[in-house]
N, C-alpha and C positions, 0 to 999 in steps of 0.2 A: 288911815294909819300910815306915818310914813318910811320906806321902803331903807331908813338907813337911823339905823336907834342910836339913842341919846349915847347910852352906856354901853363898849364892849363886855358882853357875857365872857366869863369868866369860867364859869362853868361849863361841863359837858349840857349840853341840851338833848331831850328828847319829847319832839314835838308829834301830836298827834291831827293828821288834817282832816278836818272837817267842811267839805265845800260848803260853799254861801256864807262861808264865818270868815271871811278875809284870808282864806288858807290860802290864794295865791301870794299875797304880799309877804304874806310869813314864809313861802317859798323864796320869794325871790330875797327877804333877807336871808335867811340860812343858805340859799347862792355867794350872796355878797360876803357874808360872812366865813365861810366855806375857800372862797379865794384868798381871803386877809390873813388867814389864819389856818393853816392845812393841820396846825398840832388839836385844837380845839374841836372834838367833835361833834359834830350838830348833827340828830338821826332824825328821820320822818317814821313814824310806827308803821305807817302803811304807804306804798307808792299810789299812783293812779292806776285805776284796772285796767287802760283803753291806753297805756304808756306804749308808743313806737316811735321809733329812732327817725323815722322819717316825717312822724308826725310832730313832732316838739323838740328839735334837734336843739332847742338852748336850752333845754334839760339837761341833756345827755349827758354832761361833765359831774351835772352834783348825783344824778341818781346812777352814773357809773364806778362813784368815789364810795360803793359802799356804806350809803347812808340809808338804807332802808331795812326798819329792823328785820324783816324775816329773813333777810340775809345774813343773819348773823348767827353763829353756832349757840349751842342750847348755855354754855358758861359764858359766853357774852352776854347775851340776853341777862343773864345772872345779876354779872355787874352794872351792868344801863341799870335794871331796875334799883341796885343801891344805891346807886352812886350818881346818876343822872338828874338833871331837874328836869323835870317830866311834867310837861303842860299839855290842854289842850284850850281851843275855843271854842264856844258853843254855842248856836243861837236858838232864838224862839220857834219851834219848827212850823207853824202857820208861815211865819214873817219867811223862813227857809224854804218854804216851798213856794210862797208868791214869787218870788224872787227869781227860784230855778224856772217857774213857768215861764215868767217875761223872758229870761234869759236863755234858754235854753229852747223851746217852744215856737216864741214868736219873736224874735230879736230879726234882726236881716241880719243878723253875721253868720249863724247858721246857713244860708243858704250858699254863703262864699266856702261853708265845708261840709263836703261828700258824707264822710263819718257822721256827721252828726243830723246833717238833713235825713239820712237815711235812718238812724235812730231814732229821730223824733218819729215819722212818719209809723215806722212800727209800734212805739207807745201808743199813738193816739188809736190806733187802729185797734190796739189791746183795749185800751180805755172806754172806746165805742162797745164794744163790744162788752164787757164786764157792765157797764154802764145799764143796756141795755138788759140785760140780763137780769138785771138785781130789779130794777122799775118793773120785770112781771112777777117780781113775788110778794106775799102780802108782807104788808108791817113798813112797805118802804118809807123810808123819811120825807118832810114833805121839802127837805131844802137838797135832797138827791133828786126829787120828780122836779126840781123845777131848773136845773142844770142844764144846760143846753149842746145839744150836741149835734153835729152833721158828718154822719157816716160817710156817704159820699166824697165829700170832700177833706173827711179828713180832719176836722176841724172839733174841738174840743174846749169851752169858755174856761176860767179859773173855777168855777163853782164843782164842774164835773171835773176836772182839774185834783180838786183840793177833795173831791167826795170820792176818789179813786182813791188819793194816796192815804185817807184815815176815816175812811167808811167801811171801803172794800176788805175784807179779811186776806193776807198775803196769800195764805193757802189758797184761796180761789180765782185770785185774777191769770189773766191769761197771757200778759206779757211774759219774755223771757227774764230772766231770773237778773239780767245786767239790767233792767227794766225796773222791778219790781225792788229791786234791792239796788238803784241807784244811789251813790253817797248824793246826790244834789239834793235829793227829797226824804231818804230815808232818816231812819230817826238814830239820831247821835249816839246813843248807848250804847248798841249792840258794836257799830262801828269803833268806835274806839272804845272798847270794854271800859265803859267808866265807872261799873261799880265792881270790875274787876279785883278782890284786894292782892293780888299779887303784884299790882302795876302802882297804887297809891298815888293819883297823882300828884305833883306837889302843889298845882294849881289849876284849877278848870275857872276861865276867863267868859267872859261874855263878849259877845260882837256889842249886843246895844251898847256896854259902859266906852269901848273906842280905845281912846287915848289912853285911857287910865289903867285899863288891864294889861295893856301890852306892856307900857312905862314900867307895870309892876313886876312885869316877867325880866324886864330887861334889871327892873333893881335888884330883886331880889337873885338874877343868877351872875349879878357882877363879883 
C-alpha cells in the first residue's frame, strides 16, 4: 500500500489500527496527512499500548496533536461518531498471527530492541508452560501434542505458537495480560469494537484485497 494516496480525504477520518493489517502505513499516512493539512482531522481510536517518547520519537508530533480518541471528551467522541468516516482493516487472524510470530518472535530485529527481546522471552516462557500443561490433560488435540517446544531454551515452533493463541482458553494462560491480549495476535473485534453499534463503521477493509480497499477509503472520504 502506498504511504501517499491518490486522493486528498476530504473528510474527517477516524481510523481504527489493527496490527499486522498495514496499520503502520496507515499511520504514517495520517502523519503525512496530519502535516498537510492541520484543519482536517485524522483520529486513530486507540494509540499503541508500549507508546514512549523515547521509544518512537517520530511519533511523538501526530500522537501529541490529540489524535487518539480516548483523549477526547465524552461530546467529542459524540460528534467523531456522526460525523466522521470511520474505517478499519482487518485481516485473517491465522494469516495475523503467522505473521506476528515471524515478526515479532523470530525476526533479528528484535534483538537490536531491549523492549521487545525482553517481551518475547516472557511469552515464550508463558507459552512453554501453558503448552505443557494442557498435553497432561485428557482430550488434548493431536495437532497441540505434536507442537514443538524447548523450554530450556526458550524456544516455541508456529504450531505451539498458533495452538496457544486459539486453543489455549485466555482465562487460563499464564502470560501477562500485555501478552495474552497482545493487538499483534489477538482477535480484531474485541480490539476495535467492530460489532460495536454505536461506533457503525463506515467501512471495515481487508488487508488481503490491498490496493483496492484503501483506494476505496481514500474515494469515498474525498
Amino acid at each position: 500500500m502506498s504511504e501517499q494516496p491518490k486522493k486528498r480525504p476530504q473528510k474527517n477520518l477516524l481510523y481504527c489500527s489493527i496490527a499486522k493489517a498495514a496499520s503502520s502505513n496507515w499511520k504514517r499516512i495520517f502523519f503525512e496527512l496530519s502535516k498537510e493539512d492541520s484543519s482536517a482531522r485524522k483520529l486513530e481510536m486507540f494509540g499503541p499500548i508500549w507508546f514512549r517518547e523515547n521509544q518512537y520519537p517520530h511519533w511523538l508530533p501526530f500522537y501529541k496533536n490529540k489524535s487518539v480518541l480516548k483523549d477526547l471528551n465524552a461530546t467529542e467522541v459524540k460528534t467523531v461518531m456522526q460525523t466522521y468516516y470511520r474505517f478499519v482493516m482487518v485481516r485473517d487472524p491465522v494469516s495475523k498471527a503467522i505473521a506476528a510470530y515471524k515478526d515479532k518472535f523470530y525476526s533479528k530485529n528484535i534483538h537490536n530492541d531491549a523492549f521487545h527481546e525482553f517481551f518475547q522471552k516472557v511469552t515464550v516462557a508463558a507459552i512453554c508452560k501453558d503448552i505443557r500443561t494442557l498435553r497432561s490433560l485428557p482430550g488434548v488435540t493431536p495437532y497441540l501434542k505434536s507442537a514443538y517446544i524447548d523450554c530450556d531454551k526458550k524456544f516455541v515452533d508456529l504450531k505451539a505458537f498458533l495452538s496457544w493463541v486459539f486453543l489455549v482458553p485466555d482465562e487460563i494462560k499464564s502470560a501477562p495480560p500485555s501478552a495474552v491480549y497482545n493487538p499483534h495476535w489477538a482477535m480484531s473485534v474485541p480490539i476495535c469494537r467492530i460489532c460495536d453499534p454505536t461506533i457503525r463503521y463506515s467501512f471495515i477493509g481487508h488487508f488481503e484485497n490491498g490496493h483496492m480497499d484503501s483506494d476505496h477509503v481514500f474515494q469515498e472520504a474525498s
